[in-house]
C-alpha positions as a printed NumPy array, in Angstrom:
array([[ 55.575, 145.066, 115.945],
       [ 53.839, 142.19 , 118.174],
       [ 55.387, 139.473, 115.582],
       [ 59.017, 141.101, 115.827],
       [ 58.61 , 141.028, 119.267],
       [ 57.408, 137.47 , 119.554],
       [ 60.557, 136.491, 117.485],
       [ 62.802, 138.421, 119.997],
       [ 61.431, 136.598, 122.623],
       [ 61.554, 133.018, 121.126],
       [ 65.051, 133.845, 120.349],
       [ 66.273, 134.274, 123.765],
       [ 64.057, 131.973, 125.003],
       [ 66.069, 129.32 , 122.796],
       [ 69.139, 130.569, 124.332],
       [ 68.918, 130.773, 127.547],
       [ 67.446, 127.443, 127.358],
       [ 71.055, 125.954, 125.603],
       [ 73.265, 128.048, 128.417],
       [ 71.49 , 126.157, 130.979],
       [ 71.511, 122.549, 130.1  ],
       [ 75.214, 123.295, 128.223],
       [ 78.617, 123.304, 130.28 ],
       [ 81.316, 124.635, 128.173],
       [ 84.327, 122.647, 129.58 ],
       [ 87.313, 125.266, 128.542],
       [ 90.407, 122.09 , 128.574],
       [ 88.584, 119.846, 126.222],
       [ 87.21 , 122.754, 124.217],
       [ 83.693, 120.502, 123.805],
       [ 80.579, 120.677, 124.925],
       [ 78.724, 118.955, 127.207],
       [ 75.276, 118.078, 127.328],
       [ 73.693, 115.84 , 129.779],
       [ 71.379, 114.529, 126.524],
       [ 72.846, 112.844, 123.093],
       [ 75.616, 111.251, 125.119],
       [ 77.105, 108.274, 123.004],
       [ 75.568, 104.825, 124.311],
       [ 76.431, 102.387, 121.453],
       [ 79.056, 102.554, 119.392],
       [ 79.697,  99.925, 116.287],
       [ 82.419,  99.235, 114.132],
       [ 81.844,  97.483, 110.68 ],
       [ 83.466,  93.997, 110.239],
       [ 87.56 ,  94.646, 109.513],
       [ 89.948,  92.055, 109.347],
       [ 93.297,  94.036, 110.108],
       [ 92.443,  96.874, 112.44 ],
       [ 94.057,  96.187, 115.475],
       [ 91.654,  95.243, 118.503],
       [ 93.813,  97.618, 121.034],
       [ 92.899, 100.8  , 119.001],
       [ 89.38 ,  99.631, 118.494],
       [ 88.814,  99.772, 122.162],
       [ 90.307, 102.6  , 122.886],
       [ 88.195, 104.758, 120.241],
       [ 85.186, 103.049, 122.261],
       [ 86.513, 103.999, 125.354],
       [ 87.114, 107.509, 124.14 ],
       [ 83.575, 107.462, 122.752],
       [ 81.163, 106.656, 125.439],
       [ 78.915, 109.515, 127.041],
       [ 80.886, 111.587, 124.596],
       [ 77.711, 113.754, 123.098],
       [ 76.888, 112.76 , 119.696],
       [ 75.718, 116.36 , 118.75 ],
       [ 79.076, 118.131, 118.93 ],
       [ 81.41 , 115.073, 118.05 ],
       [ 84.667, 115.899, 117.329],
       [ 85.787, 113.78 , 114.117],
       [ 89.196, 115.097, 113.608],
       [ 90.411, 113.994, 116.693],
       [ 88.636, 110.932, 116.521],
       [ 89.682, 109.846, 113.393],
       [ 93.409, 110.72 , 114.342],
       [ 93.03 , 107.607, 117.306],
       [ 91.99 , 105.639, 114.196],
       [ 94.592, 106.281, 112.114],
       [ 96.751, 105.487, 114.777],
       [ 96.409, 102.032, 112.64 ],
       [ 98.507, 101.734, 109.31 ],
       [ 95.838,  98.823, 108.383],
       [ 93.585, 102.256, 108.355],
       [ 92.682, 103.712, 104.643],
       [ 89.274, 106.105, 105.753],
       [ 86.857, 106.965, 108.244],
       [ 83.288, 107.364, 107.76 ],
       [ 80.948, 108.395, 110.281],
       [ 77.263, 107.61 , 110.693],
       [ 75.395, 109.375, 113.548],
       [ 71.799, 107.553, 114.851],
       [ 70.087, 109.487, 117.788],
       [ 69.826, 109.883, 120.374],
       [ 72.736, 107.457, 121.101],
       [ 74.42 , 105.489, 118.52 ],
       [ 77.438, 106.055, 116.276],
       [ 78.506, 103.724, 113.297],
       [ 82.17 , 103.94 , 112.458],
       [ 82.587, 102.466, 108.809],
       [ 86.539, 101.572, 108.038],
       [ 88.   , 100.725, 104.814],
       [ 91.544,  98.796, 105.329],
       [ 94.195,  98.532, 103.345],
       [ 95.259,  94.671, 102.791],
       [ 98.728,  93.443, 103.304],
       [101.155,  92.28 , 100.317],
       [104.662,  90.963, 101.846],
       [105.793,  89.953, 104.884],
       [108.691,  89.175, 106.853],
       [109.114,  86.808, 109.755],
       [111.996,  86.078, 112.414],
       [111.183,  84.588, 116.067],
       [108.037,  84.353, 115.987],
       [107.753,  88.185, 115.201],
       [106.31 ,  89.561, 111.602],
       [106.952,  92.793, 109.537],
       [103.798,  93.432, 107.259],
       [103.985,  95.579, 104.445],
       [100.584,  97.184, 103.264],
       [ 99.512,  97.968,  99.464],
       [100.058, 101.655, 101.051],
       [103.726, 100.724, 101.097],
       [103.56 , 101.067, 104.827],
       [105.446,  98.589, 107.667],
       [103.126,  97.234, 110.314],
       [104.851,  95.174, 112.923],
       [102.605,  92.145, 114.795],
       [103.359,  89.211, 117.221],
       [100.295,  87.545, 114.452],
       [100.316,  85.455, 111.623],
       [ 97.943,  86.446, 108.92 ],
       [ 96.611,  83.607, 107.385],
       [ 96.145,  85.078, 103.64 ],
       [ 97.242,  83.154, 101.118],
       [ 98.29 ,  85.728,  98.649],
       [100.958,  86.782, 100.7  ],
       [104.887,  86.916,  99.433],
       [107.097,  86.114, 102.145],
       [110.235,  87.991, 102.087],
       [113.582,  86.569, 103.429],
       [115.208,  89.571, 105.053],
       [114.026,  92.9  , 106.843],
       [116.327,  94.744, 104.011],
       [114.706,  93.146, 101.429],
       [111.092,  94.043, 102.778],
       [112.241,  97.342, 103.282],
       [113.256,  97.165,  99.696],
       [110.339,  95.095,  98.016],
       [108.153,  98.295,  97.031],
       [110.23 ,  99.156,  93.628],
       [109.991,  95.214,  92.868],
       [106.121,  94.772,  93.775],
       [105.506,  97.807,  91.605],
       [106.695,  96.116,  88.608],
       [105.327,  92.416,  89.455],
       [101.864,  93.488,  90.163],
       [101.682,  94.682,  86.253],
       [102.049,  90.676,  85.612],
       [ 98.939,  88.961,  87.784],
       [ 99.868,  85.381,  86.669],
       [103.654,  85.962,  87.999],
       [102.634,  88.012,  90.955],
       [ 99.708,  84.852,  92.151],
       [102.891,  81.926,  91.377],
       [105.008,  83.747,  93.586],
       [105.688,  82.694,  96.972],
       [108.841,  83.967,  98.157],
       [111.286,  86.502,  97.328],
       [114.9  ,  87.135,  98.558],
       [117.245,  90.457,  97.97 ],
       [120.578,  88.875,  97.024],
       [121.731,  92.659,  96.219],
       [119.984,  96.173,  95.883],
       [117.861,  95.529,  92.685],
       [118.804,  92.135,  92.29 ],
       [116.166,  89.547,  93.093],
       [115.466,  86.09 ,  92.876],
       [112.196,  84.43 ,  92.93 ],
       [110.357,  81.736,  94.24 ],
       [107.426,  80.207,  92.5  ],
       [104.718,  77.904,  93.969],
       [105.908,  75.466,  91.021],
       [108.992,  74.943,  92.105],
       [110.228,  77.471,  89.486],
       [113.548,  79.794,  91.006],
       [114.228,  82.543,  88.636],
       [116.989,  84.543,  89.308],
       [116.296,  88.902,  88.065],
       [118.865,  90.628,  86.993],
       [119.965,  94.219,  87.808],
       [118.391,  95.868,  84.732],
       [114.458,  96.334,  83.415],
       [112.467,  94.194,  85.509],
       [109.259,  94.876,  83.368],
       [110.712,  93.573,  80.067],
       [112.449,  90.063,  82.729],
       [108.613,  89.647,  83.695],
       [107.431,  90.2  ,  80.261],
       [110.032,  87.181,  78.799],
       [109.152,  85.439,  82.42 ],
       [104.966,  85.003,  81.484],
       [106.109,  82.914,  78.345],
       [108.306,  80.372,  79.855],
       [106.561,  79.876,  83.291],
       [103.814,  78.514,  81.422],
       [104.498,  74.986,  81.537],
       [107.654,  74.912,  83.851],
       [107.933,  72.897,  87.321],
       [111.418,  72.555,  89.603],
       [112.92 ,  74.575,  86.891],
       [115.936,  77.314,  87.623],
       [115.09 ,  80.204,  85.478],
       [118.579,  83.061,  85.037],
       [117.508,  86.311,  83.538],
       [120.457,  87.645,  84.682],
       [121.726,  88.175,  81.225],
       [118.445,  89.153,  79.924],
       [120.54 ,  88.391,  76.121],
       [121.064,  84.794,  76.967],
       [118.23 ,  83.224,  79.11 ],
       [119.718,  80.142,  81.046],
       [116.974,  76.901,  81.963],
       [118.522,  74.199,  83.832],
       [116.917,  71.798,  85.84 ],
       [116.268,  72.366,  89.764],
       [118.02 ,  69.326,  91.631],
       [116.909,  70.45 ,  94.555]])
């Protein structure tokens, strides 16, 4: 009887103690809790997430209480980024949060004044005033063609040798292509199976420089020399 009582007592004890350090703030539907407020907050090293959103999480984050963090809507102002693949949290008390962000990497681009249209390997257009300096990117020649280049990429990435030679693409027509290679190669894709033009395409890049290559007619493969 003494030991149920004892329990009772520690119970409320325990409770009144939370109602009286704990506001319940009824707009932001949190609570607030004058200890475990957020002091430090780090993000791991990213090399696409945009600076802007960065500091606006951290903004959002600061004497926000670590205890009762709310990572849904937290991980919706990240996401705000397309460069953005996932989220993980990492809590440290009394103070700190860790924010661990896995990109996704960019592909293609586009570029007019000064201006760039990035397309991620989630297929998804990211506009920037910057230059990314990666030197695996394929530049494409027109906005329609970038718009376009998913259907294409999906094919070429099957082929790494092609995909690393190439250097620019253009969109002459809906699913025809021509490419650029970083060998001076121009091959020229017809309409039809673009696997089985890249499959005929490993074999003669091999040992081909300032070379036009037409698989237009993938029946009758045309090699002329590139004058230009």
């Amino acid at each position: 009887m003494l030991l149920s009582i004892a329990k009772k007592t520690k119970f409320f004890f325990i409770l009144f103690a939370l109602l009286s350090l704990t506001t319940f703030n009824l707009n932001l539907s949190n609570f607030n809790i004058p200890f475990f407020q957020i002091k430090e907050v780090y993000f791991n090293k990213t090399k696409y997430f945009q600076e802007e959103i960065k500091f606006n999480v951290y903004e959002h984050l600061i004497n926000k209480n670590l205890f009762f963090l709310d990572k849904i809507n937290i991980k919706k102002k990240i996401l705000l980024s397309k460069w953005v693949k996932e989220v993980k949290f990492k809590k440290q008390f009394p103070n700190k949060l860790f924010l661990e962000i896995q990109e996704y990497y960019p592909i293609a681009y586009f570029s007019e004044n000064n201006k760039f249209v990035y397309l991620n390997n989630n297929f998804e257009m990211i506009n920037s005033n910057k230059y990314l300096t990666d030197s695996q990117l394929v530049k494409v020649t027109s906005y329609n063609g970038i718009v376009s280049f998913k259907n294409l990429f999906q094919e070429l990435v099957k082929f790494e040798n092609i995909l690393l030679k190439t250097k620019e693409v253009q969109m002459i027509a809906p699913k025809r292509w021509n490419l650029l290679l970083n060998n001076g190669v121009l091959v020229k894709l017809g309409y039809e199976d673009k696997y089985k033009q890249f499959q005929i395409l490993e074999n003669i890049i091999k040992d081909k420089k300032n070379f036009i290559i037409d698989l237009r007619n993938i029946n009758k493969i045309y090699i002329t020399h590139n004058n230009d």
